[in-house]
mmCIF file of the N, C-alpha and C atoms, coordinates in Angstrom:
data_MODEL
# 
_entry.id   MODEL 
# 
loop_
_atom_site.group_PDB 
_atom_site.id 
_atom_site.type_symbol 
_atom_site.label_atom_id 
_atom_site.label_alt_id 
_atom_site.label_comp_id 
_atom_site.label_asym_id 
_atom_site.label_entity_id 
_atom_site.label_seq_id 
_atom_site.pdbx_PDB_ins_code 
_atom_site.Cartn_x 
_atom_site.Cartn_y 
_atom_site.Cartn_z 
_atom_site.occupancy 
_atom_site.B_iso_or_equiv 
_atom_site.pdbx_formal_charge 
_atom_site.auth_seq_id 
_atom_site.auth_comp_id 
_atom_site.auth_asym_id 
_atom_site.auth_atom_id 
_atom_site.pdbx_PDB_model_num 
ATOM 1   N N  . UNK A 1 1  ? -38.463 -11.444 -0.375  1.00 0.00 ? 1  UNK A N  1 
ATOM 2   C CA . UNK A 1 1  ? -37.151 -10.903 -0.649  1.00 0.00 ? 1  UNK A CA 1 
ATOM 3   C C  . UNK A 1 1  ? -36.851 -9.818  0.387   1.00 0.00 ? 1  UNK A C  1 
ATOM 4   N N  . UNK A 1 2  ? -35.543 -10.041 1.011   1.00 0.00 ? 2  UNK A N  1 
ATOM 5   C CA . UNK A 1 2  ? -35.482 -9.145  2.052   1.00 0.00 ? 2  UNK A CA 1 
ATOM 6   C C  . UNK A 1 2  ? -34.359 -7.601  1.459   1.00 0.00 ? 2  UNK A C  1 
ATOM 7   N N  . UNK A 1 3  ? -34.473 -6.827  1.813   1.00 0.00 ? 3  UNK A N  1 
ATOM 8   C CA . UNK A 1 3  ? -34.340 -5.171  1.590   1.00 0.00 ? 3  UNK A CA 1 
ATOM 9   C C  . UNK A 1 3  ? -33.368 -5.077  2.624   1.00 0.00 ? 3  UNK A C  1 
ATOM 10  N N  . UNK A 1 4  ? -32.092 -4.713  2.414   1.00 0.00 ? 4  UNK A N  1 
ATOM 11  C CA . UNK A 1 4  ? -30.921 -4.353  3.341   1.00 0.00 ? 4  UNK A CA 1 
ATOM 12  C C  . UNK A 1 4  ? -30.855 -2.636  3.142   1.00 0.00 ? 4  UNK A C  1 
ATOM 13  N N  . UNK A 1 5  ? -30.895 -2.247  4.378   1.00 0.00 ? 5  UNK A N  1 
ATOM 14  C CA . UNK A 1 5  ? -31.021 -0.470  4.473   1.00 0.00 ? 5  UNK A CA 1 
ATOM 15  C C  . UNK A 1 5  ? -30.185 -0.100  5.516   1.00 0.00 ? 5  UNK A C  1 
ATOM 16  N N  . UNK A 1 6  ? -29.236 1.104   5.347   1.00 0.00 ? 6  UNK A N  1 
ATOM 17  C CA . UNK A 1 6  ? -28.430 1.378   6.036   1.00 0.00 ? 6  UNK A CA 1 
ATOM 18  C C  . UNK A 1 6  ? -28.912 2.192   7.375   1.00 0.00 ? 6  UNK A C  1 
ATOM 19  N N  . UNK A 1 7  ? -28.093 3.466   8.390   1.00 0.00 ? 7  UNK A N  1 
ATOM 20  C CA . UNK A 1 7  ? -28.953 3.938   9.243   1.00 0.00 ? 7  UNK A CA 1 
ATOM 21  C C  . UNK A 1 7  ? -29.715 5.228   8.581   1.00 0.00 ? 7  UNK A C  1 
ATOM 22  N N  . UNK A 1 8  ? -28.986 5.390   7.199   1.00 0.00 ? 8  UNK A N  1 
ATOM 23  C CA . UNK A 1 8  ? -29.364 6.830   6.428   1.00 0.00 ? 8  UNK A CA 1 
ATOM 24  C C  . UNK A 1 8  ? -30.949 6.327   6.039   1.00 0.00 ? 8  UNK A C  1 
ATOM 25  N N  . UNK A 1 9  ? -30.959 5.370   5.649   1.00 0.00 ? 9  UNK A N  1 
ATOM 26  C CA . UNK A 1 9  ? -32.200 4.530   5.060   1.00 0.00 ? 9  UNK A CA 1 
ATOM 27  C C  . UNK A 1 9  ? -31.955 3.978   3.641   1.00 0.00 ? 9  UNK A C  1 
ATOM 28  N N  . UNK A 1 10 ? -30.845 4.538   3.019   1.00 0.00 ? 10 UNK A N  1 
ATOM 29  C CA . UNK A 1 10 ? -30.512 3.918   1.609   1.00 0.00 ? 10 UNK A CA 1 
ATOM 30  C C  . UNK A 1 10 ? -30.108 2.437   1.616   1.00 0.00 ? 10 UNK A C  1 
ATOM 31  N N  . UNK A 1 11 ? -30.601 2.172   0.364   1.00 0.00 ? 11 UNK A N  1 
ATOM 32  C CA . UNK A 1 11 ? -30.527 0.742   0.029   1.00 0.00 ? 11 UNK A CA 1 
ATOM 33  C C  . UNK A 1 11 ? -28.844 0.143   -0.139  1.00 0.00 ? 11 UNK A C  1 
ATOM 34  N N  . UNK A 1 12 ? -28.774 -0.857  0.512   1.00 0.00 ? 12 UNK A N  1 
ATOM 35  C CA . UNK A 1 12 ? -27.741 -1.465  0.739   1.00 0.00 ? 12 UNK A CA 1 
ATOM 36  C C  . UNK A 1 12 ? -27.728 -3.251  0.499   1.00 0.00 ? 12 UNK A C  1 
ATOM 37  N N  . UNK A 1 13 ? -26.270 -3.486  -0.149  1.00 0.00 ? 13 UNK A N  1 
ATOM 38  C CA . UNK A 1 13 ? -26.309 -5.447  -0.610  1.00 0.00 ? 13 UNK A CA 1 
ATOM 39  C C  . UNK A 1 13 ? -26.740 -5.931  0.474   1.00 0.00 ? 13 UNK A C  1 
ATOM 40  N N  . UNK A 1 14 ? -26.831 -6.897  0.666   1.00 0.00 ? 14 UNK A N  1 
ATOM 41  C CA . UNK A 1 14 ? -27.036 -7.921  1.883   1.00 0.00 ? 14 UNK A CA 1 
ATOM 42  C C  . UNK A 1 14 ? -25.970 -8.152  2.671   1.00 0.00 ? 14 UNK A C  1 
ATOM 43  N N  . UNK A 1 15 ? -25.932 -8.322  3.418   1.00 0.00 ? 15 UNK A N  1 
ATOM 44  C CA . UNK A 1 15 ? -24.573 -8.862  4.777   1.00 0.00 ? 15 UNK A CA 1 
ATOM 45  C C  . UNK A 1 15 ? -23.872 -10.198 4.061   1.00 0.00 ? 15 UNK A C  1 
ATOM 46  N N  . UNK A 1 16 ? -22.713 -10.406 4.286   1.00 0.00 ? 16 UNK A N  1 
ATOM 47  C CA . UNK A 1 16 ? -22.054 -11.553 3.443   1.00 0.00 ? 16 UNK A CA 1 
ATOM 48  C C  . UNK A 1 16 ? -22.447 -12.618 4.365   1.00 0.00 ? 16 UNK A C  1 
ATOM 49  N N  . UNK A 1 17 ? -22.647 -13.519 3.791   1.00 0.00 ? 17 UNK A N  1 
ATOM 50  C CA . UNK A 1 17 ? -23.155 -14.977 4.615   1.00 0.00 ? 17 UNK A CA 1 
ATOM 51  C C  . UNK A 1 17 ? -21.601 -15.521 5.357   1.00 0.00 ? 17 UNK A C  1 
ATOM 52  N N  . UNK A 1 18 ? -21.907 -16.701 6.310   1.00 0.00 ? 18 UNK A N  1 
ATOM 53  C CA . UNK A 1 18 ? -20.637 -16.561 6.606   1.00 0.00 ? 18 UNK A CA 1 
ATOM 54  C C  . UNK A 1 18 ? -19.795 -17.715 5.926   1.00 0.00 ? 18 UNK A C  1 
ATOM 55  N N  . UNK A 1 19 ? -20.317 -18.398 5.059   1.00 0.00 ? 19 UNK A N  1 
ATOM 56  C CA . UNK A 1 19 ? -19.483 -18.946 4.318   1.00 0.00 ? 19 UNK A CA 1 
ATOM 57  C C  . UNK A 1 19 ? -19.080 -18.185 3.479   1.00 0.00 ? 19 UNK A C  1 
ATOM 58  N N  . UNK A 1 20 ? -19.243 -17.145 2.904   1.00 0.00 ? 20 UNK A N  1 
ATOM 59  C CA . UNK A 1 20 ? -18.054 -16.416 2.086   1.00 0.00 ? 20 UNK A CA 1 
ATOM 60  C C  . UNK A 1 20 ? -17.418 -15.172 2.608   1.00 0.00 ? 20 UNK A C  1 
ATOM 61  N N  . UNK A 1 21 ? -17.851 -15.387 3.670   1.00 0.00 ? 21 UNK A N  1 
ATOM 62  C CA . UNK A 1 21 ? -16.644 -14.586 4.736   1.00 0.00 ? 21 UNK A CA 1 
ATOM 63  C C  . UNK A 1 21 ? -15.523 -15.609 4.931   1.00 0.00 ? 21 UNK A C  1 
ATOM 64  N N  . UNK A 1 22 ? -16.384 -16.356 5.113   1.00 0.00 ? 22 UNK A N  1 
ATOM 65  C CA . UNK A 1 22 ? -14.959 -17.777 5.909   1.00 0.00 ? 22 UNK A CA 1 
ATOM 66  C C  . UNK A 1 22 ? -13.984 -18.092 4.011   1.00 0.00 ? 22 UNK A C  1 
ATOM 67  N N  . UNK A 1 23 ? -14.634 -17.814 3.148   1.00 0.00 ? 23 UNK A N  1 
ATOM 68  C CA . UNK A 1 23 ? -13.901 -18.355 2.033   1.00 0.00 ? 23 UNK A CA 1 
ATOM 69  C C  . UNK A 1 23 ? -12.959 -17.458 1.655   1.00 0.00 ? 23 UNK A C  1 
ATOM 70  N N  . UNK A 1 24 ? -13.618 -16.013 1.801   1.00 0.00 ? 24 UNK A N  1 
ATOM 71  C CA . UNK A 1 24 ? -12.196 -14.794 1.663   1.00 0.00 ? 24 UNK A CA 1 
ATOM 72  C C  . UNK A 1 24 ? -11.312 -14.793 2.420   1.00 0.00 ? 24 UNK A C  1 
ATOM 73  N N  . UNK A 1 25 ? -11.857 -14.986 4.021   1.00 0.00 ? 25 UNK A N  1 
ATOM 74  C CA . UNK A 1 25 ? -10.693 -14.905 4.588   1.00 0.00 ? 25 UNK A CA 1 
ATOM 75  C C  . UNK A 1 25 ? -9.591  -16.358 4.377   1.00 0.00 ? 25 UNK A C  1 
ATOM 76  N N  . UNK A 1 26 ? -9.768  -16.966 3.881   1.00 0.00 ? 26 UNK A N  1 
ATOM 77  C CA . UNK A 1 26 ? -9.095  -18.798 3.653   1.00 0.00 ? 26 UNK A CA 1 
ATOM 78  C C  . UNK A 1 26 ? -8.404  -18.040 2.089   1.00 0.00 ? 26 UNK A C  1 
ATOM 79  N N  . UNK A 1 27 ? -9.028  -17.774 1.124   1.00 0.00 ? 27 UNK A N  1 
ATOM 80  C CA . UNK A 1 27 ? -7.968  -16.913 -0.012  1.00 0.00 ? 27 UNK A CA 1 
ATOM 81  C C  . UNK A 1 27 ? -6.863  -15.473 0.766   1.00 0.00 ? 27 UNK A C  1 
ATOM 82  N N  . UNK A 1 28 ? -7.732  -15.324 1.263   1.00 0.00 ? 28 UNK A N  1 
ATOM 83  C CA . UNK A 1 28 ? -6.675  -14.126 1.800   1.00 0.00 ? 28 UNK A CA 1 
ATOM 84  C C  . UNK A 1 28 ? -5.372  -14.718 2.693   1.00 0.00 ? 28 UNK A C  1 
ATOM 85  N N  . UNK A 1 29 ? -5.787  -15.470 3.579   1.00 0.00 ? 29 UNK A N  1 
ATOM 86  C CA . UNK A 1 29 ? -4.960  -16.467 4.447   1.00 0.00 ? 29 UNK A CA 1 
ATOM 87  C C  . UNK A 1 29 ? -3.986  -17.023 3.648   1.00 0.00 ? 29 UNK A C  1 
ATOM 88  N N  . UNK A 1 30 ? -4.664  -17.403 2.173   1.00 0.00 ? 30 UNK A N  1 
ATOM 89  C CA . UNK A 1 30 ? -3.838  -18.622 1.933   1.00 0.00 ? 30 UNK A CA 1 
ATOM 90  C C  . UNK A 1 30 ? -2.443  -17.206 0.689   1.00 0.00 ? 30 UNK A C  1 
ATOM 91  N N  . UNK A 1 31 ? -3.060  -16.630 0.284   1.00 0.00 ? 31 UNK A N  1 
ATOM 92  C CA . UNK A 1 31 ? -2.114  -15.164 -0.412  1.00 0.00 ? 31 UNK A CA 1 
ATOM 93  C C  . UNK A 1 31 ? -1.475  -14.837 0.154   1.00 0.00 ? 31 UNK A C  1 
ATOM 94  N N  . UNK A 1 32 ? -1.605  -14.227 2.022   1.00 0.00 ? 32 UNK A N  1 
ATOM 95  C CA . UNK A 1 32 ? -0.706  -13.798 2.658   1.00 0.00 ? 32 UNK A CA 1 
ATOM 96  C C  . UNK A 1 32 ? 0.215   -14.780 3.033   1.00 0.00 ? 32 UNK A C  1 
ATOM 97  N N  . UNK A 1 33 ? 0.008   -16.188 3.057   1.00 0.00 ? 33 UNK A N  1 
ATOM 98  C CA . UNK A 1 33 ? 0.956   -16.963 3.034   1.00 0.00 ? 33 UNK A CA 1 
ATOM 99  C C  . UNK A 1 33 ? 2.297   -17.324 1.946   1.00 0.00 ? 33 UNK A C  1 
ATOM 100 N N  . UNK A 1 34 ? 2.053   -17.155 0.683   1.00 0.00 ? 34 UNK A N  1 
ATOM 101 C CA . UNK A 1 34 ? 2.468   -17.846 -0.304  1.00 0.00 ? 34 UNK A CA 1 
ATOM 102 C C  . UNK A 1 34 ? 3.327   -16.600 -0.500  1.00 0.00 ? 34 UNK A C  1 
ATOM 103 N N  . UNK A 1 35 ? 2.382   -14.749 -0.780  1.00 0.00 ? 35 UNK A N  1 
ATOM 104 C CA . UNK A 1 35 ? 3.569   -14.008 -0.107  1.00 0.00 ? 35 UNK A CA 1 
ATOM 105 C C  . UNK A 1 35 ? 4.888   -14.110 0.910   1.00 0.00 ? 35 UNK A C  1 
ATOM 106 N N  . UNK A 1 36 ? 4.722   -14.470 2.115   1.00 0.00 ? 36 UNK A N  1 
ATOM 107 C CA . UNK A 1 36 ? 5.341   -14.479 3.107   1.00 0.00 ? 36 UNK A CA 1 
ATOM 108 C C  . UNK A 1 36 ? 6.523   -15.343 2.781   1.00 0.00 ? 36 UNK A C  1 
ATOM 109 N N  . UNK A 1 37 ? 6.329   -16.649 2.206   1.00 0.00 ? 37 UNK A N  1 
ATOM 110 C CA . UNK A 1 37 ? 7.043   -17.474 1.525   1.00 0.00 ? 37 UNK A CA 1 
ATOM 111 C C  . UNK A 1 37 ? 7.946   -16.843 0.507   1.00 0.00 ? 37 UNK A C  1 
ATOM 112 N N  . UNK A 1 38 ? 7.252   -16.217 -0.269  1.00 0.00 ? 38 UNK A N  1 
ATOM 113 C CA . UNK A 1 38 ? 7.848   -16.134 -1.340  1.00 0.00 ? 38 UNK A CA 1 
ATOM 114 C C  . UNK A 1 38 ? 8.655   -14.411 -0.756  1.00 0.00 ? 38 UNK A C  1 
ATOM 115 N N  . UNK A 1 39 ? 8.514   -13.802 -0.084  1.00 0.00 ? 39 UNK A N  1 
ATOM 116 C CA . UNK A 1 39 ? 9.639   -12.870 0.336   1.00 0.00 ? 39 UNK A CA 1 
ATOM 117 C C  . UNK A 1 39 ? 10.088  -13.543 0.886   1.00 0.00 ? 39 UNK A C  1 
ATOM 118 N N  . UNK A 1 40 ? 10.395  -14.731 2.351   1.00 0.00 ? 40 UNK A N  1 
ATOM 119 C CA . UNK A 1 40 ? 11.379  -15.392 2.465   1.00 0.00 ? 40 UNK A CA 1 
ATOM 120 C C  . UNK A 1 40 ? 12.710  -16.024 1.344   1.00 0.00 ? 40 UNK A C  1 
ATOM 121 N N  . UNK A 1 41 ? 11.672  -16.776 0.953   1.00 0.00 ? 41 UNK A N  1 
ATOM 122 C CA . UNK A 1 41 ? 12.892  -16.892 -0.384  1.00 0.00 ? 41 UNK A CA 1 
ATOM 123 C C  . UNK A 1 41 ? 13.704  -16.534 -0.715  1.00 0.00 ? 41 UNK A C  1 
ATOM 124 N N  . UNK A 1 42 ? 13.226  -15.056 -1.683  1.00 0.00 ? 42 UNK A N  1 
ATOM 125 C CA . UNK A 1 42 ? 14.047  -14.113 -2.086  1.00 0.00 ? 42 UNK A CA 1 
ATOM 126 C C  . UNK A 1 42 ? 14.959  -13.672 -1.226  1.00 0.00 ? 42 UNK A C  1 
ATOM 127 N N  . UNK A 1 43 ? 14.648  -13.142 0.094   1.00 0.00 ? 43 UNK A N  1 
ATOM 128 C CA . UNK A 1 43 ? 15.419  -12.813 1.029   1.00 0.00 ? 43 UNK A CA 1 
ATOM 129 C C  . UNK A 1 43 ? 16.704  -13.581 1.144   1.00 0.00 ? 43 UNK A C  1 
ATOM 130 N N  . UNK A 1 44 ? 16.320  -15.037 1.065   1.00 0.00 ? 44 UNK A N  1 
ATOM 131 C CA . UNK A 1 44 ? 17.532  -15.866 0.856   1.00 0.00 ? 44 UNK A CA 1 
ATOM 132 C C  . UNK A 1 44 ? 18.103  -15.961 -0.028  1.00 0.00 ? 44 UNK A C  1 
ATOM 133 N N  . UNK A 1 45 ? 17.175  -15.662 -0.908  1.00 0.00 ? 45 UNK A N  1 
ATOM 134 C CA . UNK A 1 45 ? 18.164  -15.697 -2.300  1.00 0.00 ? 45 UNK A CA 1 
ATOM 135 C C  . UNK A 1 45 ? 19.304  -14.097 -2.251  1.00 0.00 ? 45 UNK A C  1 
ATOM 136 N N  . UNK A 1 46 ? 18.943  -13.189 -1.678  1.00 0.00 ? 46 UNK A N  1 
ATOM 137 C CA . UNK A 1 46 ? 20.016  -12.103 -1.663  1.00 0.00 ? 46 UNK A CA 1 
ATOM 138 C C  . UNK A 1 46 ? 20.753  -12.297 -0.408  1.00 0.00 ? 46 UNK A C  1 
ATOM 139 N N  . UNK A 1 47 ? 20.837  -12.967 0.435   1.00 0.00 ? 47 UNK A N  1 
ATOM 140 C CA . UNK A 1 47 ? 21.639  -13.424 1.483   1.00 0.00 ? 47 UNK A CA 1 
ATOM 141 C C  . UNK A 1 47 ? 22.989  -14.270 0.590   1.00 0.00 ? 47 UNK A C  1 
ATOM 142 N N  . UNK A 1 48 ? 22.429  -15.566 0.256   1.00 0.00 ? 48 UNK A N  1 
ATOM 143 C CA . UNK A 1 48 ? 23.226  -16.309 -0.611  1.00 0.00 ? 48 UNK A CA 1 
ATOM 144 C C  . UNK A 1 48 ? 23.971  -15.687 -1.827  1.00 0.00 ? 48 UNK A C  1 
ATOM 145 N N  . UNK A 1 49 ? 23.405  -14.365 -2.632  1.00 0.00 ? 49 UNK A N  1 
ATOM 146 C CA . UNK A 1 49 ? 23.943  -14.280 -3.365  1.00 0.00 ? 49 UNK A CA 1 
ATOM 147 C C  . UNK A 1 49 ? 25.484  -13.101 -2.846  1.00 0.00 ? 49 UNK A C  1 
ATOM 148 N N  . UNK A 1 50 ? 24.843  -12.335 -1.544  1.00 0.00 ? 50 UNK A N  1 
ATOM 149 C CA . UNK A 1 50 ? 26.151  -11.723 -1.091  1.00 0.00 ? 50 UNK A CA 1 
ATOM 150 C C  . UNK A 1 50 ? 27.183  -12.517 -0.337  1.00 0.00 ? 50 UNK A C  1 
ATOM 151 N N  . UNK A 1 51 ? 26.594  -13.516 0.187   1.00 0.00 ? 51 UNK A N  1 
ATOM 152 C CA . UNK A 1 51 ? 28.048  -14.593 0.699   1.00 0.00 ? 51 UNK A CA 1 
ATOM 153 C C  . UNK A 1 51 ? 28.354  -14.905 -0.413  1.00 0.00 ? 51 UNK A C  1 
ATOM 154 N N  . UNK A 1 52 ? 28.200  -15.473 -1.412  1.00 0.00 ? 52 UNK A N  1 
ATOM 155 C CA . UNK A 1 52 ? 29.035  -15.944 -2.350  1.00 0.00 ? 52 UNK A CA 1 
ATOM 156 C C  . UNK A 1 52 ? 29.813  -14.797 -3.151  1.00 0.00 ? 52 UNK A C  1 
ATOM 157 N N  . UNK A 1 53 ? 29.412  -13.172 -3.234  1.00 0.00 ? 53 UNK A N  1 
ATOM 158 C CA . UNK A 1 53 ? 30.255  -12.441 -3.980  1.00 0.00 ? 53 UNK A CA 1 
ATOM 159 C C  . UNK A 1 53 ? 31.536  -12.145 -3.132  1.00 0.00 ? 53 UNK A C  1 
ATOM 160 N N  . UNK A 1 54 ? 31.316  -12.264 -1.889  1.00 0.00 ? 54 UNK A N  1 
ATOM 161 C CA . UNK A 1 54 ? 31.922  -12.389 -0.416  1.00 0.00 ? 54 UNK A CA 1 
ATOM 162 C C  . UNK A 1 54 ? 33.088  -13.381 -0.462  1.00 0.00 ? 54 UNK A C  1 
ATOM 163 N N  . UNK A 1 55 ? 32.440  -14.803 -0.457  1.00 0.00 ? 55 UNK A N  1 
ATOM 164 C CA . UNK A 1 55 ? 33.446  -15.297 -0.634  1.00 0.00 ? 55 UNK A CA 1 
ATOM 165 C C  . UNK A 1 55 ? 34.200  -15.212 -1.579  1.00 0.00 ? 55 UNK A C  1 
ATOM 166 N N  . UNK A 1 56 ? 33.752  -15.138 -2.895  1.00 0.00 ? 56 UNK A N  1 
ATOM 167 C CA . UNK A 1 56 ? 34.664  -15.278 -4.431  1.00 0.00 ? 56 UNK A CA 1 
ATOM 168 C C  . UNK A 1 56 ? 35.803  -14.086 -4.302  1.00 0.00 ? 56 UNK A C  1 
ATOM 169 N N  . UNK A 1 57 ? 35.212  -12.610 -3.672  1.00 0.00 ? 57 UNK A N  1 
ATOM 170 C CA . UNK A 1 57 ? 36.440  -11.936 -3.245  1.00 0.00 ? 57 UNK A CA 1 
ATOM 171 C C  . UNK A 1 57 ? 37.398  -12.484 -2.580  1.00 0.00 ? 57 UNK A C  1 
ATOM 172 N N  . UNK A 1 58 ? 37.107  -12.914 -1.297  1.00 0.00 ? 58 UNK A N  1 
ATOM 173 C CA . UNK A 1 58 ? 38.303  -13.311 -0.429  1.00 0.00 ? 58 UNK A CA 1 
ATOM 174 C C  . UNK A 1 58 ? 39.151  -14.876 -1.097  1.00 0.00 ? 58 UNK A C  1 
ATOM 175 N N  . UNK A 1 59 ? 38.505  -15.694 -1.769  1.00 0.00 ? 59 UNK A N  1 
ATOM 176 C CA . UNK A 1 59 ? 39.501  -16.328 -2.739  1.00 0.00 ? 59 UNK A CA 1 
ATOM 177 C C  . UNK A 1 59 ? 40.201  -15.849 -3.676  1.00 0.00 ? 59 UNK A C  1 
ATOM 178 N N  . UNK A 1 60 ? 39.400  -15.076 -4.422  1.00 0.00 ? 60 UNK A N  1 
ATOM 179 C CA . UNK A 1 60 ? 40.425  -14.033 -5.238  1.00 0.00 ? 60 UNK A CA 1 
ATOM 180 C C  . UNK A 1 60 ? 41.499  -13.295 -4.753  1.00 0.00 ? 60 UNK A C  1 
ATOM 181 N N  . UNK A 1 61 ? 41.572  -12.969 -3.318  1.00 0.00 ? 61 UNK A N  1 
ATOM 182 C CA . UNK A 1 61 ? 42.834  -12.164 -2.826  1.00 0.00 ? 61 UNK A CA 1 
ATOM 183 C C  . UNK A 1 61 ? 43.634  -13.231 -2.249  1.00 0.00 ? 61 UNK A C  1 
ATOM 184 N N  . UNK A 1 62 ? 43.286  -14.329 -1.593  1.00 0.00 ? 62 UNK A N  1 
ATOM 185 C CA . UNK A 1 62 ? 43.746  -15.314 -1.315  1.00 0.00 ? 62 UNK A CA 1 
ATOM 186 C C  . UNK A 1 62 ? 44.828  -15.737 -2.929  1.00 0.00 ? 62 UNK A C  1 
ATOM 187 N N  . UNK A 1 63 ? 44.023  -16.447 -3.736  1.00 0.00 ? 63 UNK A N  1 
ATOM 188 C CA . UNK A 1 63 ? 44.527  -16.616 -5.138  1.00 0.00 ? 63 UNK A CA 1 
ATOM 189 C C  . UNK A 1 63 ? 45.991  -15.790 -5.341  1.00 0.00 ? 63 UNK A C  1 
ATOM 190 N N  . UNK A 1 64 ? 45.741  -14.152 -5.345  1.00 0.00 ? 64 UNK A N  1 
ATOM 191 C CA . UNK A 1 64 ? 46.129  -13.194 -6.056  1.00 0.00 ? 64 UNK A CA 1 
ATOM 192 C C  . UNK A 1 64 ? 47.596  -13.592 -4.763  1.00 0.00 ? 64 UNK A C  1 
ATOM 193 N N  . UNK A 1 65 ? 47.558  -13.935 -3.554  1.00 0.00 ? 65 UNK A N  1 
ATOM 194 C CA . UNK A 1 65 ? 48.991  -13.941 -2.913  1.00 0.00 ? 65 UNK A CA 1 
ATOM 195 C C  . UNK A 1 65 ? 49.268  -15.236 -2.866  1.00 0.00 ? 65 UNK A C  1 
ATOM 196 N N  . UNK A 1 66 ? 48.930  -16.013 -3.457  1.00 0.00 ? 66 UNK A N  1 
ATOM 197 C CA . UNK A 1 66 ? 49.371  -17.632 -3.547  1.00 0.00 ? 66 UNK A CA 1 
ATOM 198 C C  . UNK A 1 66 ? 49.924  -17.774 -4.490  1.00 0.00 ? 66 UNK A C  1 
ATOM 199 N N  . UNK A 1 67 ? 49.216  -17.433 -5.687  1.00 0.00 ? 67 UNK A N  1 
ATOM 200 C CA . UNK A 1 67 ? 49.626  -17.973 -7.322  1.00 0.00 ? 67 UNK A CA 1 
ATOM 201 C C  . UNK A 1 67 ? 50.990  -17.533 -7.735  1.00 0.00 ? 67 UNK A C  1 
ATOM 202 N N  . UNK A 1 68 ? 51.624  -16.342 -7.197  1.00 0.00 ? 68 UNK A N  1 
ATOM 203 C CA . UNK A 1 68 ? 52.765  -16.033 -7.758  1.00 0.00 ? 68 UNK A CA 1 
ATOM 204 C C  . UNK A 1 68 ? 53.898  -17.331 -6.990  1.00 0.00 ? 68 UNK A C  1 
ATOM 205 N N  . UNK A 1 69 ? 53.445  -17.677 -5.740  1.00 0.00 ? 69 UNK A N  1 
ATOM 206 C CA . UNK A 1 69 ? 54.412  -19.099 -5.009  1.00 0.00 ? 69 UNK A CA 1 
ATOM 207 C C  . UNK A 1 69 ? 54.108  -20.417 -5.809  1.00 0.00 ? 69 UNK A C  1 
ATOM 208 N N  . UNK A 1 70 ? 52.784  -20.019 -5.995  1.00 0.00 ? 70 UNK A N  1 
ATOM 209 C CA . UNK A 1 70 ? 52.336  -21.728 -7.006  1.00 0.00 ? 70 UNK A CA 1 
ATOM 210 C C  . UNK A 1 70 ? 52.492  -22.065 -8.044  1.00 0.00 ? 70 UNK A C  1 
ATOM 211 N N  . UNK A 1 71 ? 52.843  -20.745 -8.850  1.00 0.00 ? 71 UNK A N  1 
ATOM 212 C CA . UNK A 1 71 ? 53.168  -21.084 -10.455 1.00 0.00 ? 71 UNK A CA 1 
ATOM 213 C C  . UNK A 1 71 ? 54.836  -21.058 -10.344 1.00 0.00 ? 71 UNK A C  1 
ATOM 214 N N  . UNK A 1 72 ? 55.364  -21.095 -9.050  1.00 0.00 ? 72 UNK A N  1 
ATOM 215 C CA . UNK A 1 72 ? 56.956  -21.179 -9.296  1.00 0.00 ? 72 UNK A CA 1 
ATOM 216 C C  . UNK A 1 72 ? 57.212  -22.420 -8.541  1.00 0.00 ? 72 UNK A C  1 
ATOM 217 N N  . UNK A 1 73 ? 56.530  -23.271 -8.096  1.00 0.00 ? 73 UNK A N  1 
ATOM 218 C CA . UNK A 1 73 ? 56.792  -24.537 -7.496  1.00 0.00 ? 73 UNK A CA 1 
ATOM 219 C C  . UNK A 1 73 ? 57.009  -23.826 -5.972  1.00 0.00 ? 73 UNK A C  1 
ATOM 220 N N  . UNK A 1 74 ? 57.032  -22.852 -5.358  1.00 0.00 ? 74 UNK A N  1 
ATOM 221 C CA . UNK A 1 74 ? 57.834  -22.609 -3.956  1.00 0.00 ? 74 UNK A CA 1 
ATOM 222 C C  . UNK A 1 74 ? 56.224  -23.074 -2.764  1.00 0.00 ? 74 UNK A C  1 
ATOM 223 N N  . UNK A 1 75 ? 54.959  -23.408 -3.394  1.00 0.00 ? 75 UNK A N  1 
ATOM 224 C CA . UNK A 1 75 ? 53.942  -23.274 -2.829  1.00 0.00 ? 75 UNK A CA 1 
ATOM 225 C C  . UNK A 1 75 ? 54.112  -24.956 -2.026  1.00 0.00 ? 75 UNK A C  1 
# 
């Protein structure tokens, strides 16, 4: 059984093998991805949701100087 010791001399875990180095970094990889994604998203999702309050204004003022010609036939 091998004894991992630091430069102080205290006892220390073992060095991570490198398959579970390679496996954290592949969870970590794969988290910072699904993050990245998933703030994209959202991002779009508040993009989309200000063009559309965007547009619904400018139809509404549109509306608001039409409708008085359209509800009298002059449109």
């Amino acid at each position: 059984m091998a004894i991992w010791i630091d430069a102080s001399g205290a006892n220390v875990p073992a060095p991570t093998s490198a398959r579970d180095a390679g496996l954290v970094g592949l969870i970590a990889g794969g988290m910072a991805l699904a993050i990245g994604i998933g703030l994209l998203f959202g991002l779009l999702a508040l993009v989309r949701r200000a063009t559309l309050a965007a547009n619904c204004a400018r139809w509404g003022a549109e509306w608001r100087a039409i409708a008085p010609r359209w509800i009298r036939g002059e449109g």
